[in-house]
C-alpha positions in Angstrom: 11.0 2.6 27.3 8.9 -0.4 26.5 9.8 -3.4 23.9 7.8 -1.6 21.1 9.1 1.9 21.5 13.0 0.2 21.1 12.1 -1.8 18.0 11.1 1.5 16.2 13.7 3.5 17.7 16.2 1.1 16.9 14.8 -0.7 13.6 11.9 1.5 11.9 13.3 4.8 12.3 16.8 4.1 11.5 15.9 2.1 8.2 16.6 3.4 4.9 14.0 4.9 3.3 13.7 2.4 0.5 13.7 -0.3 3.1 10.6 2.1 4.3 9.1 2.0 1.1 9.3 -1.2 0.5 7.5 -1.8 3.6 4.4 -0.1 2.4 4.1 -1.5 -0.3 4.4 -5.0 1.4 1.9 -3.7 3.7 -0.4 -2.7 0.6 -0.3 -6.3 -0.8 -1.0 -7.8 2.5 -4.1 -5.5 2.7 -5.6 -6.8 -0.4 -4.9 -10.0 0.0 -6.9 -9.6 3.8 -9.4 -7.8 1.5 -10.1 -10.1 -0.8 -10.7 -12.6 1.8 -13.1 -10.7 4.2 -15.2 -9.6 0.7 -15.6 -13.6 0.2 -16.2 -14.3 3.5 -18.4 -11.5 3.7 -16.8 -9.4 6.3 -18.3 -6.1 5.2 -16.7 -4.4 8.2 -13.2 -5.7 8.4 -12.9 -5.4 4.5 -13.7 -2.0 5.0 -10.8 -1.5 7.6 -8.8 -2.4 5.4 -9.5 -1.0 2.3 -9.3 2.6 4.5 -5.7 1.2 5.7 -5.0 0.5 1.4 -6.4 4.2 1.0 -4.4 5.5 3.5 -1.0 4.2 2.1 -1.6 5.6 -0.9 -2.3 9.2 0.4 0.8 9.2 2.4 2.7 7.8 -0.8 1.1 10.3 -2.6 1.9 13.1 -0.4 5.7 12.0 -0.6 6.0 12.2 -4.2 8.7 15.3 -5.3 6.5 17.7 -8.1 9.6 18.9 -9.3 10.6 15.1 -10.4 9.1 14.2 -13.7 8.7 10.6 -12.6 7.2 11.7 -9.6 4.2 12.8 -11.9 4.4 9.2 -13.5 4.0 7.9 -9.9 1.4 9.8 -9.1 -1.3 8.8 -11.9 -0.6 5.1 -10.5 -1.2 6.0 -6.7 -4.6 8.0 -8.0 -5.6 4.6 -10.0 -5.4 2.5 -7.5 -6.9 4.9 -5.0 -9.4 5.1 -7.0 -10.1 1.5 -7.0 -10.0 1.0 -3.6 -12.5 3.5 -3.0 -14.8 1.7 -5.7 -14.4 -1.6 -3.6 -14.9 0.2 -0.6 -18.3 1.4 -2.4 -19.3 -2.2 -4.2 -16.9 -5.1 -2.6 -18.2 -7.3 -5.3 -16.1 -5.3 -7.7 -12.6 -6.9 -5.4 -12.6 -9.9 -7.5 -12.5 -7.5 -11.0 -9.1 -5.6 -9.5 -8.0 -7.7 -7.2 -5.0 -9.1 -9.8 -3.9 -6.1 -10.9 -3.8 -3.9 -7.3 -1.8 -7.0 -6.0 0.8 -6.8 -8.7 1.3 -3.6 -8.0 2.0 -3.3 -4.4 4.4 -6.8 -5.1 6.4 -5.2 -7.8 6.6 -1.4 -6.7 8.0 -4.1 -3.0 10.5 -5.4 -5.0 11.7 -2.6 -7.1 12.0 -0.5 -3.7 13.8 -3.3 -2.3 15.9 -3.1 -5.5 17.0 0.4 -4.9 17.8 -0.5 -2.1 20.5 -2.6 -2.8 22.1 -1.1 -6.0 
């Protein structure tokens, strides 16, 4: 077993699934940030890596929801939003700048609040 498979055998798998959560979400707000700064740089390709990466998240957080929670309804009109907006910067990447604010603030907070749960 290499290095790699340990770590997520040891760490990834075994963490708590806010913990997991929280992760994503990180991982969200790290993508936009690298988004931001390939659309300025002009990176056409590598933005559009990782808004697919963004999209991606959101699909698997939106697959995870629970339809029989009320809240998970609530959830789910925020991961179609921002979905939605990452597909319209994946279409026009001049239109990062409008969004960019707003899809950060939510991948930061929804980080924290996980990390939150995690801890009450």
């Amino acid at each position: 077993m290499n290095a790699s498979d340990v770590y997520r055998q040891q760490s990834v798998l075994t963490a708590p699934l806010p913990i997991k959560l929280a992760q994503l979400h990180e991982r969200g707000a790290f993508l936009t940030r690298q988004t931001r700064q390939c659309a300025e740089q002009g990176d056409i390709p590598q933005a559009h890596d990782y808004i697919i990466q963004m999209e991606d998240i959101l699909t698997f957080l939106r697959s995870s929801l629970n339809p029989n929670l009320e809240v998970s309804s609530y959830a789910e009109a925020t991961y179609i939003f921002y979905y939605n907006m990452a597909v319209s910067w994946y279409l026009d990447l001049d239109k990062v700048a409008e969004g960019y604010d707003s899809m950060l603030e939510f991948w930061e907070s929804w980080a924290k609040t996980w990390i939150q749960v995690r801890y009450q």
